[in-house]
C-alpha positions in Angstrom: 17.4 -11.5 -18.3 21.2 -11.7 -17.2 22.6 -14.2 -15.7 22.8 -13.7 -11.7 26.7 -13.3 -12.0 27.0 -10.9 -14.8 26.0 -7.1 -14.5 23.7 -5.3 -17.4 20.3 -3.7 -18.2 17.9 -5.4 -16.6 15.3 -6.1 -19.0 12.8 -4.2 -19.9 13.8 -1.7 -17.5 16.2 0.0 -19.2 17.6 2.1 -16.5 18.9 -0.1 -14.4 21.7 -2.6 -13.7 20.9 -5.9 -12.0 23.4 -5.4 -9.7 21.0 -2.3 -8.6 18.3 -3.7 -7.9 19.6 -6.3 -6.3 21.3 -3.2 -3.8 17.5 -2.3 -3.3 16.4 -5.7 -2.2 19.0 -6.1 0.1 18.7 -2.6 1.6 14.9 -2.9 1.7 14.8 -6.4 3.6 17.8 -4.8 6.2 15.3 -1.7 6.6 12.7 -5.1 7.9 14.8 -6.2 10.2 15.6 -3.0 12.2 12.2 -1.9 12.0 11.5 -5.4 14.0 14.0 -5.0 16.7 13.1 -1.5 16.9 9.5 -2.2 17.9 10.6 -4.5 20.7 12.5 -1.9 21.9 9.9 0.8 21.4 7.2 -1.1 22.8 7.0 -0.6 26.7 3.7 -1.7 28.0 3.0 -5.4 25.7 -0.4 -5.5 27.6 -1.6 -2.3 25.6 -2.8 -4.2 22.9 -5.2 -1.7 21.0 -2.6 1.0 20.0 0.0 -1.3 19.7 -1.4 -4.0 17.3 -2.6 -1.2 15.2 -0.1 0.9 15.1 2.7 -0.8 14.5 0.5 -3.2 12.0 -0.3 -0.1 10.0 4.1 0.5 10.1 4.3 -2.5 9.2 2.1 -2.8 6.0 3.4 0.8 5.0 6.6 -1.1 4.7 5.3 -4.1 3.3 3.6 -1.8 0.4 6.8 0.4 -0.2 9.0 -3.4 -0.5 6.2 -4.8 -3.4 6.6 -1.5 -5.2 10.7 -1.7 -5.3 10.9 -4.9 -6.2 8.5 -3.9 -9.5 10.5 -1.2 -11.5 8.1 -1.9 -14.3 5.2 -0.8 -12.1 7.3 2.9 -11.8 5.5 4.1 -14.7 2.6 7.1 -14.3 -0.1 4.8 -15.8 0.4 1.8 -13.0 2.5 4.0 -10.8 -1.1 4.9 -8.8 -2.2 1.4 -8.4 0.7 1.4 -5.5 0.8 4.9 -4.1 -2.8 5.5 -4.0 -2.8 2.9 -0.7 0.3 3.9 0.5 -1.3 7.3 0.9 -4.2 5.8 2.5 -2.1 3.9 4.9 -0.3 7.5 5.8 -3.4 9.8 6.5 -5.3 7.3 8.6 -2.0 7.1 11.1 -1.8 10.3 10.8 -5.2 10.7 12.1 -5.4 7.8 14.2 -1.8 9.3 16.3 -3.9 12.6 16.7 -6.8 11.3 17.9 -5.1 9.0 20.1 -8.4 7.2 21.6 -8.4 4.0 23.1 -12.1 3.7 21.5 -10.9 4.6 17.8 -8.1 1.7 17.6 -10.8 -0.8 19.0 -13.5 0.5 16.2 -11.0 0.5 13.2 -10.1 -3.5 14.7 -14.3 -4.1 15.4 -14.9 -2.6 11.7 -12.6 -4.7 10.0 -13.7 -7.9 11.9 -17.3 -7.2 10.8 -16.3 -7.1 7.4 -15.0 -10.1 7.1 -17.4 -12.2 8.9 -20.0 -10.2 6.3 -17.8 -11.4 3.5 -17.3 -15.1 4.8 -21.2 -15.2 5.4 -21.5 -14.2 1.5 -19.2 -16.8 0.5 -20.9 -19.6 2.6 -24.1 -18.2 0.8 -22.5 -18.6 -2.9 -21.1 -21.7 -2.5 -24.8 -23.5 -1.0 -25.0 -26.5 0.9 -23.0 -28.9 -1.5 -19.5 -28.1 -1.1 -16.8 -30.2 -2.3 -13.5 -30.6 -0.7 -12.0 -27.4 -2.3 -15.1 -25.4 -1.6 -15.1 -26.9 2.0 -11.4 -25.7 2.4 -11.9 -22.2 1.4 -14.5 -22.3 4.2 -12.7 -23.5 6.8 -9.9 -21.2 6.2 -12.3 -18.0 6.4 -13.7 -19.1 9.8 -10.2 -19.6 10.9 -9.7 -16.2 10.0 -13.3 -14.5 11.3 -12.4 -16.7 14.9 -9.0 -15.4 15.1 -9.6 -13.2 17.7 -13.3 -13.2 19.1 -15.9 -15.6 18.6 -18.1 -14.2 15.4 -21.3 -14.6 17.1 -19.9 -11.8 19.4 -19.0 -9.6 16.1 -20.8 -6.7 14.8 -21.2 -6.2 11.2 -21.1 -2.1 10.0 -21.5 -1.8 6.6 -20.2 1.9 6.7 -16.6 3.9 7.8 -15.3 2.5 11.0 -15.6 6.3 12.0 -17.9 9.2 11.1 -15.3 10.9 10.0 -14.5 11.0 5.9 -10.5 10.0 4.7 -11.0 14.3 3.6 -11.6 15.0 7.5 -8.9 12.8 8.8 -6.3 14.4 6.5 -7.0 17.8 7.5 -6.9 16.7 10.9 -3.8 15.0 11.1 -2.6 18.1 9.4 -2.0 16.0 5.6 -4.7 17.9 3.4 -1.8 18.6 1.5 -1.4 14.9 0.8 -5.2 14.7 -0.1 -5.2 17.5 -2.2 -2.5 16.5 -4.1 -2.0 12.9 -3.9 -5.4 10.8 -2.2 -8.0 12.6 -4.7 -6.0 12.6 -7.9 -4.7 8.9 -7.3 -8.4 8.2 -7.2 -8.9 8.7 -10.6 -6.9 6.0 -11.5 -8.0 3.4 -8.8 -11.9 4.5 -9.9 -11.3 4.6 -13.6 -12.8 7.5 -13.8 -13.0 9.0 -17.2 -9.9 11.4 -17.7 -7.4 8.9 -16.4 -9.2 5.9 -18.5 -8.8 8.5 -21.6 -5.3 9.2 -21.6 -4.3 5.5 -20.8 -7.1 3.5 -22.7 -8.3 5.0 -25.6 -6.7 6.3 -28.9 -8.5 8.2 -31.9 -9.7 6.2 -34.7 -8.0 6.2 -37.6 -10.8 5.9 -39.9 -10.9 9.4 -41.3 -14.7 9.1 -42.1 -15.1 8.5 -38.3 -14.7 11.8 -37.4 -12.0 11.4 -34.3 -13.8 9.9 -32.1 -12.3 7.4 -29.3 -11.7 3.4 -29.4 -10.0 1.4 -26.8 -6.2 1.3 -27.2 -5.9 -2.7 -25.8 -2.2 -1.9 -25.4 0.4 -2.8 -22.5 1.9 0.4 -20.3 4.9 2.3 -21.4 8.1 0.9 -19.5 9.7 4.0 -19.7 10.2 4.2 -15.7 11.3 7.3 -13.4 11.7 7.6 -10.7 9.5 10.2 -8.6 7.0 7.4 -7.8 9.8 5.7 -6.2 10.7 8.4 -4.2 7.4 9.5 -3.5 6.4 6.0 -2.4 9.6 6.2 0.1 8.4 9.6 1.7 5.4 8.3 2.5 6.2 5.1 4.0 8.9 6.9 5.8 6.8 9.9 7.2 4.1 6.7 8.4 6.2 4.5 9.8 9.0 7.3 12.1 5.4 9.1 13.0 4.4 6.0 14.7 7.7 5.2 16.0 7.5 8.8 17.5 4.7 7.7 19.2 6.6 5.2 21.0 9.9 8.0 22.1 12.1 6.0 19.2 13.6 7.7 16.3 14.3 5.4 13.4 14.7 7.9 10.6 18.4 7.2 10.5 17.4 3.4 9.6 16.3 4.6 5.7 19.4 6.7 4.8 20.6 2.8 3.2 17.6 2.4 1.6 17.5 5.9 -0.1 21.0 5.7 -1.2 20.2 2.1 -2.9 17.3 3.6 -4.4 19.6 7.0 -5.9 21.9 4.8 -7.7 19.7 2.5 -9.3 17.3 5.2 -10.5 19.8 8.0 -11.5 22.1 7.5 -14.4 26.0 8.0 -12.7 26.9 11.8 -12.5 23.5 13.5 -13.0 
């Protein structure tokens, strides 16, 4: 690794100067701070609660998503590269859908839904852990009531064990008019969230070299490529940028003008000079 005041490759990402990605840190924690004054501009009525907490919490983690994936070049490459985007993409269709439906009822289910499962998963905890807790165990307790109590009283949460609304992540795209992004980014990124066979193939396994063994598969036990490039990047931007100005839409304020900085940051560190 370089020293902080000399410039070079910054190891092992080998297409990039740390002087670049120190650009993107710098541009992505400005794009934070606009996006934060912004909303207290944007935000007219504070006692709407429902939409607002929502909302602009879903923004806000689209952001928070996009800022963990720039600050990881290594994580750029196709066979991690999903791990990031697949809930980035997530994060974008149910705006999307939740901004089209735009139902009092449907902001209060998605914040009842989420309340119930964690009170379901504190409840399993407490079960684990039995009656003999020591100070650790009591600790971890205490901090997942804390967080079940936040807002209501759990006696008066409900606990649904299925989708917050009858309505599959398939239906919301095609509502919020994103079956594009489901078609071509939700179900394929699935694959490598599930570990479903083809992705698990071409990442994890490698032919035998035994030449009695006929070519069949073993396990490859081998660390990703670090050859990086930078559509996921990008990709990752788009998304977090189409998210975040849709809700901020919502609320009559444009803030596309707020990622030009970013996206320039992002050009230079990922594209050699002059291509």
């Amino acid at each position: 690794m370089p020293k902080e005041d000399e410039d070079g490759p910054l190891d092992p990402e080998p297409l990039m100067q740390l002087s670049e990605m120190q650009a993107m840190s710098q541009a992505i924690q400005s794009l934070g701070d606009e996006l934060r004054d912004a909303q207290l501009e944007a935000v007219s009525d504070p006692e709407a609660d429902e939409p607002n907490a929502v909302l602009l919490g879903l923004a806000s983690r689209l952001y928070r998503l996009l800022h963990a994936f720039i600050e990881r070049p290594s994580a750029w490459v196709p066979a991690t590269a999903g791990l990031h985007l697949r809930p980035l993409v997530d994060t974008r269709i149910l705006v999307g859908w939740l901004i089209t439906r735009d139902e009092p009822e449907i902001f209060g289910a998605y914040r009842e839904h989420g309340l119930g499962r964690l009170k379901l998963a504190t409840e399993h905890i407490k079960a684990d852990l039995g009656d003999d807790l020591d100070d650790e165990a009591q600790q971890v307790l205490d901090y997942m009531d804390r967080r079940v109590n936040l807002e209501r009283d759990e006696w008066f949460q409900t606990v649904n064990l299925g989708s917050f609304a009858d309505v599959s992540p398939r239906e919301m795209a095609i509502e919020a008019g994103l079956k594009r992004e489901y078609d071509l980014s939700y179900a394929p990124l699935s694959s490598e969230n599930h570990g479903e066979w083809p992705n698990v193939r071409e990442n994890d396994t490698v032919l035998c070299e035994e030449l009695l063994h006929q070519g069949h598969r073993v396990g490859a036990f081998r660390a990703p490529s670090r050859t990086i490039t930078a559509r996921p990047i990008f990709y990752a931007l788009e998304l977090a940028r189409e998210g975040i100005c849709q809700v901020f839409d919502y609320y009559g304020r444009d803030v596309q003008a707020l990622f030009v900085s970013l996206e320039k940051a992002l050009q230079d560190a990922a594209y050699e000079k002059g291509d």
